[in-house]
TIKEDREN-585050 format. One record per residue (C-alpha): z, y, x. Coordinates in steps of 0.25 Angstrom, whole numbers, padded with zeros to 4 digits, always signed. Layout:
<loros>
ZYX/...
</loros>
This chain:
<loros>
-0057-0030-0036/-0060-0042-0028/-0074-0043-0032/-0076-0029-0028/-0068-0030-0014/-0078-0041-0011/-0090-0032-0014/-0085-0020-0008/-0084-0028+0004/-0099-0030+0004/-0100-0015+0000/-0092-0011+0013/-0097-0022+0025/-0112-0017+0021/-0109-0004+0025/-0096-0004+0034/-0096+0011+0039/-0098+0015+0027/-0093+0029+0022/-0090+0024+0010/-0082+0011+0012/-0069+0020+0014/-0071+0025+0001/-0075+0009-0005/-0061+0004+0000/-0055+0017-0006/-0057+0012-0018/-0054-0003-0017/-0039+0003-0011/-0040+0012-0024/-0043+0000-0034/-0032-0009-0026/-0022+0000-0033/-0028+0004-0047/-0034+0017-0042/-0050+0015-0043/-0058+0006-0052/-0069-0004-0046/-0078+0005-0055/-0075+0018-0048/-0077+0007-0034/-0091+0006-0039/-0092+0019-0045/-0090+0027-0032/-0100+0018-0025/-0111+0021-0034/-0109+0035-0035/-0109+0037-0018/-0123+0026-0020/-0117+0017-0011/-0120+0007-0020/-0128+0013-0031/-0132-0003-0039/-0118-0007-0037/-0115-0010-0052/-0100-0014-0058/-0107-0029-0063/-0103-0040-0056/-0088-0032-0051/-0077-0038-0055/-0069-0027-0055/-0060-0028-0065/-0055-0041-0055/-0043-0036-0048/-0040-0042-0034/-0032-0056-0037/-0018-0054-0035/-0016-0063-0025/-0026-0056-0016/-0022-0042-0019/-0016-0042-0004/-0030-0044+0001/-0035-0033-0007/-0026-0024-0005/-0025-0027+0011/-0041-0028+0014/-0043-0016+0007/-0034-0009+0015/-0039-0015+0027/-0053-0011+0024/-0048+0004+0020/-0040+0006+0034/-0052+0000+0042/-0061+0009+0035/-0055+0021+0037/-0049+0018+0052/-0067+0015+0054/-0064+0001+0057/-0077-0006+0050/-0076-0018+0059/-0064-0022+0051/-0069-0016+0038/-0080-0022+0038/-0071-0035+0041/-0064-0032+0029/-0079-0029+0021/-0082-0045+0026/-0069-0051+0021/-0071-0043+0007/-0085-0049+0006/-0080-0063+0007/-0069-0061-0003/-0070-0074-0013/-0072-0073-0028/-0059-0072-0034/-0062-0085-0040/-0062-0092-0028/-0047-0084-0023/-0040-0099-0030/-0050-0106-0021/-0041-0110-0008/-0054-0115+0000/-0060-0101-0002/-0047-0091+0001/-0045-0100+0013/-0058-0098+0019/-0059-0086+0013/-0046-0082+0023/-0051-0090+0033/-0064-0083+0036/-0062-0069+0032/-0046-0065+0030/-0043-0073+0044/-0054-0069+0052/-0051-0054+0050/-0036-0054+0051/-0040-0063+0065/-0050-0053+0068/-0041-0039+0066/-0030-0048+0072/-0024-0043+0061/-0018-0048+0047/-0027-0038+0040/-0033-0047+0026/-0023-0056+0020/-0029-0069+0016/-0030-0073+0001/-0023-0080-0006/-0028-0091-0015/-0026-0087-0031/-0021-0098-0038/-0026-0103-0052/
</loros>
């Protein structure tokens, strides 16, 4: 799942006003809580051609979100979803950029990276918004 928030963010900024994107973090709320599959993700898209070469290799995604950072999972997803449907794409594509720049779940015990990591991207949105909108991650220990 974290793999696959990052590259759905990619998916989403390329195209911001997308029809589609509502339906893309529909899923992602629906595999949050058990309910979709990343195949059925990847299936959906292939079937409306919006990314017909987009192929299951190289996905993690039997990886779920690490537990320590289920709360910023859970939390930007929502964030994009709401912003999505109130036709805010300034902050969903805000969102998009913060996904895109998520690290490697190798790197989530790496203190150097999850503090730059929430320097630049969680801190500058939730200064931006003026609003605590992302919570920053926290650093997995080993």
């Amino acid at each position: 799942m974290w793999e696959i928030l990052a590259r759905m963010g990619s998916i989403l900024r390329s195209d911001i006003e997308s029809d589609i994107n509502i339906e893309i973090v529909t899923y992602l709320k629906d595999m949050l809580y058990g309910l979709r599959s990343s195949d059925e993700l990847i299936e959906m898209l292939n079937k409306k051609r919006y990314l017909p070469e987009m192929k299951r290799e190289g996905w993690y995604v039997g990886s779920p979100v690490p537990n320590e950072e289920t709360a910023f999972a859970v939390q930007s997803i929502n964030v994009m979803f709401t912003a999505l449907k109130n036709g805010n794409t300034e902050l969903a594509s805000d969102i998009a950029d913060v996904w895109q720049a998520l690290p490697e779940k190798r790197f989530l015990s790496d203190k150097t990276t999850i503090d730059i990591f929430n320097s630049v991207y969680v801190d500058n949105i939730n200064r931006k918004w003026n609003e605590q909108l992302l919570p920053k991650l926290l650093l997995i220990k080993k």
